[in-house]
C-alpha positions as semicolon CSV with decimal commas, in nm:
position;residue;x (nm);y (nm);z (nm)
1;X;2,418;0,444;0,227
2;X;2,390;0,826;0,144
3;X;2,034;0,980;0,138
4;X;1,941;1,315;0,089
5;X;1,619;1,463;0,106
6;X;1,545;1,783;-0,059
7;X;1,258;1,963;0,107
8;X;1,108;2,287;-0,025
9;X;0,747;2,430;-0,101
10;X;0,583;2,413;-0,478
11;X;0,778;2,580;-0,769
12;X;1,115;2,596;-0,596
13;X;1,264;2,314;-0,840
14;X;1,283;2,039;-0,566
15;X;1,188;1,747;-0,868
16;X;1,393;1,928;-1,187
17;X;1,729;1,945;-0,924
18;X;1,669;1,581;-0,878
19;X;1,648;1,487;-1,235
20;X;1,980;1,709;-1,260
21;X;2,147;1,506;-1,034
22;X;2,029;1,155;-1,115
23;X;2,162;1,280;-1,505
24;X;2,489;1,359;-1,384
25;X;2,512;1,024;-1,165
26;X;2,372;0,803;-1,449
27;X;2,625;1,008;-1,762
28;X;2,921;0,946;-1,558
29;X;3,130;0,690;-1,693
30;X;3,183;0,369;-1,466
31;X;3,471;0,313;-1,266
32;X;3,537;0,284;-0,874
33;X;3,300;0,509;-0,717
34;X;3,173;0,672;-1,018
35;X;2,883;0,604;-1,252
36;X;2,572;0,410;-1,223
37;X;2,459;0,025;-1,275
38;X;2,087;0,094;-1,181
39;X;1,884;0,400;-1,162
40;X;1,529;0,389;-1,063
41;X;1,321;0,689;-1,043
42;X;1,005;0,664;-0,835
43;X;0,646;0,842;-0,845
44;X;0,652;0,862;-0,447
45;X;0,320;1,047;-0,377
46;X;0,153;0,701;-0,326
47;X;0,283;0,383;-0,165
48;X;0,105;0,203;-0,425
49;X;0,323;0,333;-0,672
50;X;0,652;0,255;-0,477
51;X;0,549;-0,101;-0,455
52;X;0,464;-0,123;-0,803
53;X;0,783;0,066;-0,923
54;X;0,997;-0,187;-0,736
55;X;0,820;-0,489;-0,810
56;X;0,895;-0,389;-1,211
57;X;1,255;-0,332;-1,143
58;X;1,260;-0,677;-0,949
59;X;1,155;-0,773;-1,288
60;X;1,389;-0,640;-1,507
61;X;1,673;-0,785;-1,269
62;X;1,506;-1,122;-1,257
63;X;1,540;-1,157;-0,901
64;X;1,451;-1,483;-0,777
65;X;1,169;-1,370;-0,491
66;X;0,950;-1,212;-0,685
67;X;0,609;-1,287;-0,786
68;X;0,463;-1,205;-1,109
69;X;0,111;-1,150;-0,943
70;X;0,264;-1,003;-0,582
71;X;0,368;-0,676;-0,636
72;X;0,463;-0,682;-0,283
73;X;0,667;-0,977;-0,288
74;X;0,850;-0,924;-0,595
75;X;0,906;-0,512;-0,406
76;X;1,086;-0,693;-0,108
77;X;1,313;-0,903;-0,275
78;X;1,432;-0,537;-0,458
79;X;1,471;-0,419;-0,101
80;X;1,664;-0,756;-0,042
81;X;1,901;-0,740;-0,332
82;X;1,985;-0,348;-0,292
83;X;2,077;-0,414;0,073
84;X;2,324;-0,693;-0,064
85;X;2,440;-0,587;-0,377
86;X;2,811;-0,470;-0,486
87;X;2,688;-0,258;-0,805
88;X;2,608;0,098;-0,783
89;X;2,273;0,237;-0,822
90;X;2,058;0,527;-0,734
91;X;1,701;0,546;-0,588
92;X;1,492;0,893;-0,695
93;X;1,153;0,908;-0,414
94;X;1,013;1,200;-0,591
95;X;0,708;1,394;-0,452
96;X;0,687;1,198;-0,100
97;X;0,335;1,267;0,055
98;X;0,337;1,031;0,327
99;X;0,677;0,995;0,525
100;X;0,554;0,705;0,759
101;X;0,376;0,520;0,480
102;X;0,718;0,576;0,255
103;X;0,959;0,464;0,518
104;X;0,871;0,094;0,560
105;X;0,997;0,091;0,151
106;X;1,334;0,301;0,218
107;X;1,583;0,118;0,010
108;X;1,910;-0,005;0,263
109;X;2,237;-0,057;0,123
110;X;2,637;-0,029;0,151
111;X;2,682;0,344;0,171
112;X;2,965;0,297;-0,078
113;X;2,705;0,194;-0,370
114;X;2,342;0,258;-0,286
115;X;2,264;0,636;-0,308
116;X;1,879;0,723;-0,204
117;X;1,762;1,096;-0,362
118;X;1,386;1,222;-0,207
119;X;1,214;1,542;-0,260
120;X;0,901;1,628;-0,057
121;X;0,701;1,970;0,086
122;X;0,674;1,784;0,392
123;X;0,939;1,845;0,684
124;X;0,841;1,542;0,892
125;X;1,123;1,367;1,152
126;X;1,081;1,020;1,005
127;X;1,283;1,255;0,660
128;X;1,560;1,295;0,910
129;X;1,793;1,042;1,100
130;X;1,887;0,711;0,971
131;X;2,146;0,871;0,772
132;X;1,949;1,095;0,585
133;X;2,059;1,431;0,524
134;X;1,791;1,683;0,477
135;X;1,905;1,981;0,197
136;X;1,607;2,266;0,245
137;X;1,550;2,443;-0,093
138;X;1,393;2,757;-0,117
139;X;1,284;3,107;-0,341
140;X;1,622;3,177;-0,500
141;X;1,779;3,490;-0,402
142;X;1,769;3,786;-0,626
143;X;2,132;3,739;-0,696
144;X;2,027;3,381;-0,794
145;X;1,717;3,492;-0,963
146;X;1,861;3,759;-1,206
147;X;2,177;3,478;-1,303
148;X;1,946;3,174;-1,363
149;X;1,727;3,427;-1,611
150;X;2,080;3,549;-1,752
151;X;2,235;3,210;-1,821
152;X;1,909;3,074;-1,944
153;X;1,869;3,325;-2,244
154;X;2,257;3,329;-2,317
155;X;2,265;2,915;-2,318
156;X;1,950;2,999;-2,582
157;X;2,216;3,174;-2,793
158;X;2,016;3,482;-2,675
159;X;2,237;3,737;-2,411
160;X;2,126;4,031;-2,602
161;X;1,778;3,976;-2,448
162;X;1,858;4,046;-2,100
163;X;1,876;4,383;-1,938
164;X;2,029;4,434;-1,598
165;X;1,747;4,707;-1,451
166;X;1,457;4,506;-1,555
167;X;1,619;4,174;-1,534
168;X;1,571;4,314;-1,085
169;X;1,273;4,419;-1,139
170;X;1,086;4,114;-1,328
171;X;1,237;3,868;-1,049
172;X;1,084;4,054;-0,786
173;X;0,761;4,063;-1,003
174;X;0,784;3,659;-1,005
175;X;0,861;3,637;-0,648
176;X;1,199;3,485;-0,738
177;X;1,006;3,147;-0,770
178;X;1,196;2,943;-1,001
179;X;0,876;2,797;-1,166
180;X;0,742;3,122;-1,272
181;X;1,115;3,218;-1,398
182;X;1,113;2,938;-1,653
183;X;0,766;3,018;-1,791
184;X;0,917;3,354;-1,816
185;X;1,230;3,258;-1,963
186;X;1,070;3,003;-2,232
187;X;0,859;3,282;-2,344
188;X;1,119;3,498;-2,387
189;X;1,313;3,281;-2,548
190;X;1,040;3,178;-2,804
191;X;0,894;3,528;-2,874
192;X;1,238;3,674;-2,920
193;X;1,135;3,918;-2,626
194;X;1,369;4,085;-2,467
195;X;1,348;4,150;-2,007
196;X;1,181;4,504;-2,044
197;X;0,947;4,394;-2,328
198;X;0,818;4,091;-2,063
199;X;0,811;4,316;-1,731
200;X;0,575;4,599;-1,940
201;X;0,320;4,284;-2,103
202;X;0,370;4,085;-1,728
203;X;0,254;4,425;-1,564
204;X;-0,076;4,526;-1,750
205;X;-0,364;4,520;-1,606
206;X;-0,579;4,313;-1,789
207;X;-0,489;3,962;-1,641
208;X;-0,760;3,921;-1,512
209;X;-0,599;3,697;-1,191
210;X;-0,920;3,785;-0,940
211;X;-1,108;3,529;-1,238
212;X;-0,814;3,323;-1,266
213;X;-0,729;3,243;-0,949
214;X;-0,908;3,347;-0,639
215;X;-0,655;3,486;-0,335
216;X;-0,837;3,229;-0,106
217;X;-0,705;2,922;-0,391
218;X;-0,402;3,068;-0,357
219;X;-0,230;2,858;-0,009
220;X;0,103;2,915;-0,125
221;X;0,148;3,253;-0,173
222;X;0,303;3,208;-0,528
223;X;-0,005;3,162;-0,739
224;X;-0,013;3,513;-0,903
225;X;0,342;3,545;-1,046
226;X;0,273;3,191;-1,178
227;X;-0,097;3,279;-1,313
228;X;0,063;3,586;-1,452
229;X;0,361;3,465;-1,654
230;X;0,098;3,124;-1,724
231;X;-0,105;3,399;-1,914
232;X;0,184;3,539;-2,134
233;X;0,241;3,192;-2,230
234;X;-0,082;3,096;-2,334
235;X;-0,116;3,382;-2,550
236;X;0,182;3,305;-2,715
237;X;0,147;2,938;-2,749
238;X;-0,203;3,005;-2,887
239;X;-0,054;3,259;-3,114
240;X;0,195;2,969;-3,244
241;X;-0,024;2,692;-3,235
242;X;-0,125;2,618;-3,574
243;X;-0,333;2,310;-3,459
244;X;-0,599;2,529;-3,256
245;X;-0,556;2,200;-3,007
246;X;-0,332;2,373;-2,725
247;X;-0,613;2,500;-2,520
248;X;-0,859;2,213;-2,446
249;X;-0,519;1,999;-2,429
250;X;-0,434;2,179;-2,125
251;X;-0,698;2,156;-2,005
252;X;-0,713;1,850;-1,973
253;X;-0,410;1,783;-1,897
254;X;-0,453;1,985;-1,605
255;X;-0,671;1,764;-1,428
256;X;-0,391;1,483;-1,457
257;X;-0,152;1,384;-1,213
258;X;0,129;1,658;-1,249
259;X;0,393;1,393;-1,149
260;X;0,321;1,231;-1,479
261;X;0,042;1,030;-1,719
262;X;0,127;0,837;-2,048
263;X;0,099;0,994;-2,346
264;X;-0,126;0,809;-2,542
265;X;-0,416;0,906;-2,321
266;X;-0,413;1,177;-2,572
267;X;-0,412;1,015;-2,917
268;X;-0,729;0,768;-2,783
269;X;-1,038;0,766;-2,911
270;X;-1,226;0,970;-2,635
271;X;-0,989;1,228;-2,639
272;X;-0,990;1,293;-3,026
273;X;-1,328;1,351;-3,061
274;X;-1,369;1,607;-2,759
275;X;-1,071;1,828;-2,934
276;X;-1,249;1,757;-3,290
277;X;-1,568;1,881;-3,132
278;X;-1,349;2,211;-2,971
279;X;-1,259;2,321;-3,341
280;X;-1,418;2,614;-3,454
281;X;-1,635;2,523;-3,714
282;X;-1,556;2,622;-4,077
283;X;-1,808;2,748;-4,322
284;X;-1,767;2,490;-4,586
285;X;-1,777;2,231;-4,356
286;X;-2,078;2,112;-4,119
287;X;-2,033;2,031;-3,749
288;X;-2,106;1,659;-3,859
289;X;-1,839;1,636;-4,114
290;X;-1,521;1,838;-3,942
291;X;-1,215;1,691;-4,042
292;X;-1,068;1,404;-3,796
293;X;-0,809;1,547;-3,557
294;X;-0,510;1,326;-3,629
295;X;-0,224;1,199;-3,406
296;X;0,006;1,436;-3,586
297;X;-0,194;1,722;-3,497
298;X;-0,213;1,620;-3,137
299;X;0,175;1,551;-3,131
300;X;0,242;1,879;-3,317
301;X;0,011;2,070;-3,019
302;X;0,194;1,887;-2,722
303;X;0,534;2,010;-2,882
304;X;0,406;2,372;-2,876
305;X;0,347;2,339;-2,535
306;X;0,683;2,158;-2,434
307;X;0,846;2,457;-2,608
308;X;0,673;2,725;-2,417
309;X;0,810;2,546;-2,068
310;X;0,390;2,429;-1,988
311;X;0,443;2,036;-1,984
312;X;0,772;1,852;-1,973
313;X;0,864;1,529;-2,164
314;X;1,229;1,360;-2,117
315;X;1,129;1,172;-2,440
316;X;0,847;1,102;-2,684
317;X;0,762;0,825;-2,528
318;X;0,771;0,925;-2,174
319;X;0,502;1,033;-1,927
320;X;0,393;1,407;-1,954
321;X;0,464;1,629;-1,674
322;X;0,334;1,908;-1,561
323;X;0,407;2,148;-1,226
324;X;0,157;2,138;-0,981
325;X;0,113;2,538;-0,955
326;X;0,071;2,573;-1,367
327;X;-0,197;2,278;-1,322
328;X;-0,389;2,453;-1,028
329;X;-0,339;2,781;-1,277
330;X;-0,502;2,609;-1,526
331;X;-0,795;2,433;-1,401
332;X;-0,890;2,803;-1,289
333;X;-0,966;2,871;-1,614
334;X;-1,240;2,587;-1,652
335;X;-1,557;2,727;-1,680
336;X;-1,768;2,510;-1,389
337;X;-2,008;2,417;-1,670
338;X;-1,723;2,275;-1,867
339;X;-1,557;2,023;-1,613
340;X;-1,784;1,697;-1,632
341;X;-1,753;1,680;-2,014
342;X;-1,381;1,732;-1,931
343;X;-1,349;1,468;-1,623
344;X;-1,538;1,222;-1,855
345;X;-1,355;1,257;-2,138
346;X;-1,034;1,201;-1,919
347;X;-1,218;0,913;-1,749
348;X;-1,261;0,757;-2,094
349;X;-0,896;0,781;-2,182
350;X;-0,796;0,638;-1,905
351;X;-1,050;0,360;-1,968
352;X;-0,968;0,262;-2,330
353;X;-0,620;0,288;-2,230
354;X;-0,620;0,049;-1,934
355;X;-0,435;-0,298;-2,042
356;X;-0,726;-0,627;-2,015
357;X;-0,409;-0,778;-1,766
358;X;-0,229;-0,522;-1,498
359;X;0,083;-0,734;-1,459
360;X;0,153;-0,770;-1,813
361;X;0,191;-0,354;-1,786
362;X;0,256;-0,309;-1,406
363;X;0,373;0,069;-1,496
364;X;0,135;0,192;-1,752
365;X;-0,152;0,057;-1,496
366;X;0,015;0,212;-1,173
367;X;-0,007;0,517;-1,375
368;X;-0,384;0,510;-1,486
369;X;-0,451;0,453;-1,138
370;X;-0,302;0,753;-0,990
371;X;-0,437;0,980;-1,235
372;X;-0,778;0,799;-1,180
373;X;-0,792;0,934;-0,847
374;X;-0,605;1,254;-0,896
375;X;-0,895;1,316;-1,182
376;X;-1,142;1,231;-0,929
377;X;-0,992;1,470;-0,675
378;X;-0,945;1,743;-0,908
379;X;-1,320;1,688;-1,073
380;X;-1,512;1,570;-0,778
381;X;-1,779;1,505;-0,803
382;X;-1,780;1,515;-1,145
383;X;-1,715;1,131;-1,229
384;X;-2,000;1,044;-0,992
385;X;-2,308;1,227;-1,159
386;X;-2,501;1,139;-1,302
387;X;-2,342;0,786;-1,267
388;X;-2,065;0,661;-1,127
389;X;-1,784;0,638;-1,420
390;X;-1,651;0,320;-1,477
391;X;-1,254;0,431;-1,454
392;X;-1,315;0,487;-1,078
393;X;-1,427;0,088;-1,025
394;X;-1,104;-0,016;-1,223
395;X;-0,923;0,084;-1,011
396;X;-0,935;-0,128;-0,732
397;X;-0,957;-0,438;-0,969
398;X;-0,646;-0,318;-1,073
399;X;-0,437;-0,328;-0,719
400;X;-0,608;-0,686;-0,678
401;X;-0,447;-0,801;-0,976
402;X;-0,083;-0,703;-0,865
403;X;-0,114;-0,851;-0,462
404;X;-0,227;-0,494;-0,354
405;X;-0,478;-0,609;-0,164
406;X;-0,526;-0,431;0,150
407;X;-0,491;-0,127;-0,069
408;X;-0,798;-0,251;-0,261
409;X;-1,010;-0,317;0,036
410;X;-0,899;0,121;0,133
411;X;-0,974;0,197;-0,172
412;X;-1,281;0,024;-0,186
413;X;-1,429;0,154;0,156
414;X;-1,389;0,501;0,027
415;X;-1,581;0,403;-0,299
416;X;-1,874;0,257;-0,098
417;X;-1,868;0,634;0,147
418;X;-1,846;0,858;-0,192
419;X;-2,120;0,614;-0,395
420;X;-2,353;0,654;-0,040
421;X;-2,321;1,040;-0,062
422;X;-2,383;1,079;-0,406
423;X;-2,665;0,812;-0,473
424;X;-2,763;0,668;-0,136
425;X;-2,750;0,343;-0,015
426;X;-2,978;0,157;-0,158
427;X;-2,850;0,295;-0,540
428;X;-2,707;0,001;-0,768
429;X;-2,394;0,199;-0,805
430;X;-2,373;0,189;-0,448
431;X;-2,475;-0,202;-0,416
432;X;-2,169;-0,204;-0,713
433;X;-1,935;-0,076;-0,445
434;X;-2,039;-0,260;-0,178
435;X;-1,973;-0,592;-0,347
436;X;-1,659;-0,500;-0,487
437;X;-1,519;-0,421;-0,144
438;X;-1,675;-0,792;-0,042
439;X;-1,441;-0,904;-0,290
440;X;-1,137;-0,697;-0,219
441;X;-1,219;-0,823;0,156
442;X;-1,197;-1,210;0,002
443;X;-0,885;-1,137;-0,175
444;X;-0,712;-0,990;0,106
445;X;-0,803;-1,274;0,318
446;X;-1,064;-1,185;0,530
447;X;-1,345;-1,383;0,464
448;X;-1,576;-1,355;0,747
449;X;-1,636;-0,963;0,639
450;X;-1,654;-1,042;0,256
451;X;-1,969;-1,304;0,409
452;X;-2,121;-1,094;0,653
453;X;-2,103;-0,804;0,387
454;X;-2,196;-1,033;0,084
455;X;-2,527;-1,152;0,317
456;X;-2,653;-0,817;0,294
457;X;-2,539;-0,706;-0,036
458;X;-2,823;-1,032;-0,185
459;X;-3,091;-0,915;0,091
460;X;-3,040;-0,596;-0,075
461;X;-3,077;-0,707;-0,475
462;X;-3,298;-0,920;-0,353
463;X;-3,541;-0,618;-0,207
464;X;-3,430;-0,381;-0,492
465;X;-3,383;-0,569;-0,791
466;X;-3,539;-0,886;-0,761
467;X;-3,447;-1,282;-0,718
468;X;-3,400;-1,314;-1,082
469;X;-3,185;-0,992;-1,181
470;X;-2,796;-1,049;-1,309
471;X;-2,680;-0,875;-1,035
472;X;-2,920;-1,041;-0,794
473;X;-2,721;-1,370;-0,920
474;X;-2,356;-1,211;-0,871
475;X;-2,437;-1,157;-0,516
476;X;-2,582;-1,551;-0,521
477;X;-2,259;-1,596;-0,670
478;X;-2,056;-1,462;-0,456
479;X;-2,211;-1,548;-0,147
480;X;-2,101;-1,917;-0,226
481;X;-1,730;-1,842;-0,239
482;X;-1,749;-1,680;0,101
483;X;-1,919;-2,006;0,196
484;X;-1,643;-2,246;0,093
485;X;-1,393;-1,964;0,188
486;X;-1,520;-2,035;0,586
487;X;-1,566;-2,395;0,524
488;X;-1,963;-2,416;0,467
489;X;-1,891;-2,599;0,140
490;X;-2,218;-2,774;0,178
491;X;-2,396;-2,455;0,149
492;X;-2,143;-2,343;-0,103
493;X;-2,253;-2,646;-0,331
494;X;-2,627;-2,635;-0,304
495;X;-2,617;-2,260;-0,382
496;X;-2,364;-2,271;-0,687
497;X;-2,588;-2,588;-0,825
498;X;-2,863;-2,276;-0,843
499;X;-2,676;-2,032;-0,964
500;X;-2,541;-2,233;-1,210
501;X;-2,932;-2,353;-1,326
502;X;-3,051;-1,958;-1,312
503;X;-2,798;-1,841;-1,543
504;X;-2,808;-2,089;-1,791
505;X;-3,175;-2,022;-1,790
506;X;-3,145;-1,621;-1,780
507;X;-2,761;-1,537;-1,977
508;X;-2,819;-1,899;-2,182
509;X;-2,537;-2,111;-2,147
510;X;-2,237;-2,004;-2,326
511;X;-2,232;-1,678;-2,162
512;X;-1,910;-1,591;-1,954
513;X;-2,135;-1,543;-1,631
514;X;-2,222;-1,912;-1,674
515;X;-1,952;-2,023;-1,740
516;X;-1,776;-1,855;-1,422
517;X;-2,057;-2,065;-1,211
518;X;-1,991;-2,387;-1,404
519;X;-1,566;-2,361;-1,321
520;X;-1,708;-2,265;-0,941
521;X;-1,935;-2,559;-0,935
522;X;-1,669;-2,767;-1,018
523;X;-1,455;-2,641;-0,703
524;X;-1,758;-2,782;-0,485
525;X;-1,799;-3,110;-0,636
526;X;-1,411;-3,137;-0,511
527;X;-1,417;-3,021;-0,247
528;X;-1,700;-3,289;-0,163
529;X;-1,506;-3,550;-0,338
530;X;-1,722;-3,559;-0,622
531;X;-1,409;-3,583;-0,832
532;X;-1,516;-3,721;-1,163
533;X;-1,807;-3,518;-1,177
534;X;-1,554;-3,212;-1,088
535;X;-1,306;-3,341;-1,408
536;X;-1,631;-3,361;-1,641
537;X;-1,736;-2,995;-1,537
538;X;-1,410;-2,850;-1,600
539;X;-1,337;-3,030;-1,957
540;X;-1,656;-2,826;-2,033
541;X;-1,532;-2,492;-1,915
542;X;-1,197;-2,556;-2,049
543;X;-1,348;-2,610;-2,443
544;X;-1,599;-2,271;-2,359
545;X;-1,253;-2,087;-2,245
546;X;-1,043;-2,236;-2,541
547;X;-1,385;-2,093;-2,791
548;X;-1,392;-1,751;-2,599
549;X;-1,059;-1,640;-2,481
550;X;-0,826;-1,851;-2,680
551;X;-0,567;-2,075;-2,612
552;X;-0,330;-1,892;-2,473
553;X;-0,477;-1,677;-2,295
554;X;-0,394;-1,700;-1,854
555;X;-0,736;-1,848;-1,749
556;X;-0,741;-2,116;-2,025
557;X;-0,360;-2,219;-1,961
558;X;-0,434;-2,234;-1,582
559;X;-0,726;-2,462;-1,630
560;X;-0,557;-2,667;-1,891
561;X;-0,261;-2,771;-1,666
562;X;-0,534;-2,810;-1,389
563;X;-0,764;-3,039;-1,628
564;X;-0,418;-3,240;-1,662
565;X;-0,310;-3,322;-1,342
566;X;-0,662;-3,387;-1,247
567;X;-0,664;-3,692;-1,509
568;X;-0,317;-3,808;-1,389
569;X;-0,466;-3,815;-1,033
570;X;-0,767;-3,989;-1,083
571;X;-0,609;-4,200;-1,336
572;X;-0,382;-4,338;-1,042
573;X;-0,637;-4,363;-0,752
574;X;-0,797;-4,588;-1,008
575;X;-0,484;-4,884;-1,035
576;X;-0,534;-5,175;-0,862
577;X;-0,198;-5,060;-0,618
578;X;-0,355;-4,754;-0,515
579;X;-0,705;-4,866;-0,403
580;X;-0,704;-4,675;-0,038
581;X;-0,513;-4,388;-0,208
582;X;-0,670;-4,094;-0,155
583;X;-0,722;-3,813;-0,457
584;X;-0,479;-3,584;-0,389
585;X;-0,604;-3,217;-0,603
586;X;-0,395;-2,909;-0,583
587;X;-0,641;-2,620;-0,493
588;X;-0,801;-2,413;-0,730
589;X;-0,966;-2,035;-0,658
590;X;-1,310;-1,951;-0,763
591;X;-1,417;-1,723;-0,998
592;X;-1,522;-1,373;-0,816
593;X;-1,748;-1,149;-0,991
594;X;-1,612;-0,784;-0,964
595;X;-1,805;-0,534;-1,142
596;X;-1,837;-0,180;-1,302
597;X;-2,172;-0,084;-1,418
């Protein structure tokens, strides 16, 4: 199997050579050793996201393996079938972070048909070896500078716009970085300026870079040539934007993860109203009654900005990229008093956007979760005061829901340290956190520290919020799984009978809470052999589910089938034959309470 690795700092075109490449592969028509049956193009920066890209193209191949609900499972058997397979196909790692954590998920294959292509800043020995070939990319040469900025302008249908003197002279000014060259070169290209016309306006002295981006922000040495031509462009694109939306766009865009975000995060609800509020107000109209921002107008703004080279789209549909330099660039630019409106206003995007099931959208919700925590990153702490922002406790639900567990319970463990900084320890946010991780803990199988943790999370709701409180109950409710998970189903029993009692006096009971403990209850009278008092408990959850969530909908379709076979079973340990039969139940899990204040 051939793998290359193409290593270089920011803005040297490591990701847009890759895309090259994997175009050429994928156009070529199909033959012997030409041409591609599968391409798969990976977000790399977090293992989470390898898993979850390869469990979806498990999917689409319908490998047998795979597990709808094991993201993990259904990513090995990809592993499996592109060590095996005959067909030709090509695996993109873009933007690897982590070598070690990437190399356990390096596809294997017959070096005739599987092709791996990685790009990554890091130069780590775990790239190298094992067949990979490392290709180190770097500033381009001025000979390579001045003919990129050359060919660019004539393949515009523009040749007359470059000048050989100043075409030197304006490389140098970039730094021969090939990110700043294609801001350069768009703008050119748009404003019908020619190379001198761009070196004079890139050269005044009015850019103000000390504000924009402080020397010490600047790590890579090539933040000023990208701040300056990022400056050009956002005059012009202002200048051309007939929306007035380009600005706070940006901005928030900036705070996204560069390596992509779906686009409807920016036709939600959330995000509408923060760019109707950015509008400058017209005299005939009051604040109150400013005309709606449509989709059209955001669409039209977001095409302005894919013209001037600032965000990059393969389709309409696509995720929105931007370079990680023009992001940093930009979020320079937010006033300090402007980010939390900013960071919440992404947070609630991200929110309404966020499908009610992961795995029926394993992509769109690998997404939201990276640019959860890159928005937390780039906001911090932002999302946390004055309350903790409810697109930061989605997450780990989220890598629950597709078998990421032990990523959960990390995740998790940094909530509860953040949460403890921010609020303290005894804050409900941070009692949120700390039962959430309890749960990630039961999910991931280790149920002795979900009940040593879930002990002290009730002690503590108990002390802070009293007996009687919903969240007190939770904890009461939760407590009891960890009891039947370690085989105190005794305990488990007598404390889900009160839980049960409590919220059907406090929520009343058709509430969902109650009806949680009711389907839990049931699991106990099981598992003590209570078995038609088990049946009678879950007929009654099963006609609450069917009223609340519908027919078809997963929890009601699982408990139907489970109602079923119950009946069946009992039915037969009831005939005469089968007297000293024992009821024979398939296991059912319990209902955990994870929550987001």
């Amino acid at each position: 199997m051939l793998s290359q690795v193409l290593v270089g700092d920011g803005g040297v075109g490591k990701s847009q050579l890759a895309a090259a490449l994997a175009r050429e592969l994928r156009d070529q028509a199909r033959g012997q050793d030409r041409g591609l049956d599968l391409l798969v193009w990976v977000n790399a920066a977090e293992p989470d996201r390898i898993i979850t890209a390869y469990a979806e193209a498990a999917d689409q191949l319908r490998l047998p393996g795979g597990d709808r609900g094991d993201d993990t499972a259904s990513a090995r058997a990809f592993l499996n079938w592109l060590a095996a397979t005959d067909r030709r196909w090509l695996v993109v790692l873009d933007d690897i972070a982590d070598p070690e954590a990437v190399d356990a998920w390096w596809p294997d294959g017959n070096p005739r048909t599987g092709r791996v292509l990685a790009t990554t800043r890091r130069r780590h020995a775990l790239l190298s070896g094992q067949g990979r070939r490392l290709i180190p990319l770097d500033l381009y040469t001025p000979e390579e500078a001045t003919s990129y900025l050359r060919r660019r302008l004539s393949d515009a249908g523009y040749p007359q716009l470059f000048e050989d003197g100043a075409a030197d002279e304006l490389c140098h000014a970039l730094g021969l970085l090939p990110l700043a060259l294609g801001h350069a070169a768009a703008y050119m290209i748009n404003k019908r300026c020619d190379v001198g016309t761009y070196l004079a306006r890139f050269q005044r002295p009015d850019s103000r870079l000390a504000d924009l981006l402080p020397p010490e922000a600047d790590t890579e040495g090539y933040g000023r040539p990208v701040t300056r031509a990022l400056l050009l462009s956002l005059d012009a694109v202002q200048t051309a934007d007939t929306t007035q939306l380009t600005r706070p766009l940006l901005q928030l865009i900036a705070l996204m993860d560069p390596l992509g975000h779906p686009v409807g995060l920016w036709t939600t609800t959330p995000v509408r109203d923060h760019l109707r509020a950015t509008l400058p107000s017209r005299r005939r109209w009051p604040r109150r009654r400013q005309p709606a921002v449509t989709d059209q107008d955001i669409h039209s703004a977001l095409d302005c900005l894919h013209t001037y080279a600032l965000i990059a789209q393969d389709s309409p549909q696509a995720p929105i990229r931007m370079h990680a330099l023009t992001a940093r660039a930009l979020r320079e630019t937010i006033a300090p008093e402007a980010l939390p409106s900013l960071a919440r206003t992404a947070g609630d995007a991200i929110l309404s956007l966020w499908p009610g099931l992961d795995h029926h959208d394993r992509d769109l919700s690998a997404a939201l979760r990276a640019n959860t925590m890159m928005l937390d990153q780039h906001t911090y702490p932002s999302l946390w005061r004055p309350t903790t922002h409810g697109c930061l406790y989605r997450v780990s639900g989220s890598l629950s829901a597709v078998g990421l567990y032990e990523q959960a319970v990390a995740y998790n463990q940094g909530l509860v340290r953040r949460s403890t900084d921010n609020h303290g320890p005894d804050h409900p946010g941070t009692l949120t956190a700390r039962n959430n991780l309890a749960v990630s803990y039961a999910d991931a199988g280790r149920h002795h520290e979900a009940l040593e943790l879930r002990e002290h999370v009730l002690a503590d709701r108990e002390r802070i919020l009293g007996p009687h409180h919903p969240d007190t109950l939770d904890a009461r409710h939760n407590l009891a799984n960890s009891y039947a998970d370690t085989g105190r189903h005794h305990e488990a029993l007598e404390l889900r009978e009160h839980v049960l009692a409590d919220r059907e006096r406090i929520l009343g009971p058709h509430h969902p809470d109650t009806i949680d403990a009711r389907h839990n209850l049931a699991i106990s009278y099981a598992d003590a052999g209570r078995h038609h008092e088990a049946l009678e408990l879950r007929e009654h959850v099963l006609a609450d589910r069917e009223r609340i969530l519908g027919p078809h909908h997963p929890d009601t379709i699982v408990l139907r089938e489970y109602v079923a076979r119950a009946r069946s079973a009992l039915a037969a340990a009831q005939r005469p034959s089968a007297a000293d039969t024992a009821v024979n139940l398939p296991s059912e899990p319990p209902q955990e309470d994870r929550e987001a204040p």
